[in-house]
N, C-alpha and C positions, 0 to 999 in steps of 0.2 A: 319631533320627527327629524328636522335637520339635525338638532344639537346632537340626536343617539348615534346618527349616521358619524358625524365630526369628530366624537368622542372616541368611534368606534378606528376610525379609520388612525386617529391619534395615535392610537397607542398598539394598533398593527403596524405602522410606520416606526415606531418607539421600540417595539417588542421585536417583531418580527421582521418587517421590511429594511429596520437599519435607515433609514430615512431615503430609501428608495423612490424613485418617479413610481408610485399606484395609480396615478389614474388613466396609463393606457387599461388597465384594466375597470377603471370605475365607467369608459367614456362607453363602453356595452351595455350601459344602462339608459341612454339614451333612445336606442332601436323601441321604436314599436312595438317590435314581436317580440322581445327580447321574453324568455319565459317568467321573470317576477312582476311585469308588468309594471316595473318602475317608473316609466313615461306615463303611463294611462291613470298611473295612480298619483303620479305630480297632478296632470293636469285637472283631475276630480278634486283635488284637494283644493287647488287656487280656483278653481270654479265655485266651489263651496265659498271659500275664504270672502271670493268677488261676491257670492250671493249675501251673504252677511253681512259686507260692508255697506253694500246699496241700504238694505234693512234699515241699517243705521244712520243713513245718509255720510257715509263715508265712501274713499274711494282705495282699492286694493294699489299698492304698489309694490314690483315685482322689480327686484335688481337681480339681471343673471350677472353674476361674477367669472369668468374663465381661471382656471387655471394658471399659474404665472407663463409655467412650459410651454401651454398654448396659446400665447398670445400673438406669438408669430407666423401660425399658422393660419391657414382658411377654417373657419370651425367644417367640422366634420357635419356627412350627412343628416345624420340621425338628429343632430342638433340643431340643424337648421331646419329639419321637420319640426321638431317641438315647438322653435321658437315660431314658426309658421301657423301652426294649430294655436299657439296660448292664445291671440286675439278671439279665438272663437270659443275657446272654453272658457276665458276670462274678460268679456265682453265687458267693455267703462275701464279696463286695469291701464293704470300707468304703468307701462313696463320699460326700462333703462337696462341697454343692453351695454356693458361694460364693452365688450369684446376690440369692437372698432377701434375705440379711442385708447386703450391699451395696447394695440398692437402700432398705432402710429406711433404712442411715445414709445416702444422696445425700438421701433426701428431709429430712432433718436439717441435715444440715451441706452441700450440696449437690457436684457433682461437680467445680466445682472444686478443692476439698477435698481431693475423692481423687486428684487429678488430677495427676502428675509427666509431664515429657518423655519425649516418645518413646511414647507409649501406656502408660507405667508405671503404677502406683500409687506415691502418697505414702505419707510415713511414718506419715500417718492411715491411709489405705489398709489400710497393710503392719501397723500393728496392728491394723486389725478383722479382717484376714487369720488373724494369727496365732491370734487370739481365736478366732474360726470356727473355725480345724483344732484345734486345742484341744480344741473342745467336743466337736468332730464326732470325734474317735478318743478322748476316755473316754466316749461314748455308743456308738461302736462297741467299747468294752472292749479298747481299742489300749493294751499296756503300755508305760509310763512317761510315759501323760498325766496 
């Protein structure tokens, strides 16, 4: 499901967008009401996920990642809904919300910095990344952080 999305949106940025900002248009997926039901259907999906891992005596963890562009924004409504509702659809989920700790460092070192092709993050980036889920799964008491 993520991969078909990533794949998708690759090679519409590739083909079509010309490596264009897409995700003012991807962040309308966020809304509640939005008509494909892409929020209701994230969160059924990691609720599932959560329920399976109990099953197993595991624990679901959830990394939202932002966008590079948005890091220096306040995240948008719809998103702050989601992130609001995931504790109750995804009840025991460690979840590590990038967002904070990437928009401190943009205001630092600023988003060029984080900024690799294609909507990536750079290898500044991809270590405060790592740094972030680090901290976030031995604070959620995630073994072998």
């Amino acid at each position: 499901f993520p991969y078909s999305y990533a794949a998708a949106r690759a090679i519409y940025r590739q083909l079509i967008a010309q490596n264009s900002d897409d995700n003012e248009f991807a962040l309308q997926f966020w809304k509640q009401d939005h008509p494909s039901g892409a929020a209701t259907l994230a969160h059924q999906i990691l609720a599932r996920i959560g329920t399976q891992a109990k099953q197993r005596n595991q624990r679901l963890v959830v990394v939202m990642i932002p966008p590079v562009e948005y890091t220096l924004e306040p995240p948008t409504a719809p998103y702050k809904a989601f992130m609001e509702r995931l504790p109750r659809e995804a009840p025991g989920a460690c979840i590590i919300d990038l967002t904070a700790t990437l928009a401190t460092e943009a205001h630092k070192i600023g988003i060029p910095a984080l900024r690799a092709p294609l909507g990536h993050y750079s290898p500044a980036g991809n270590r405060i990344f790592a740094q972030t889920v680090r901290e976030g799964l031995h604070q959620c008491g995630v073994e072998g952080t």
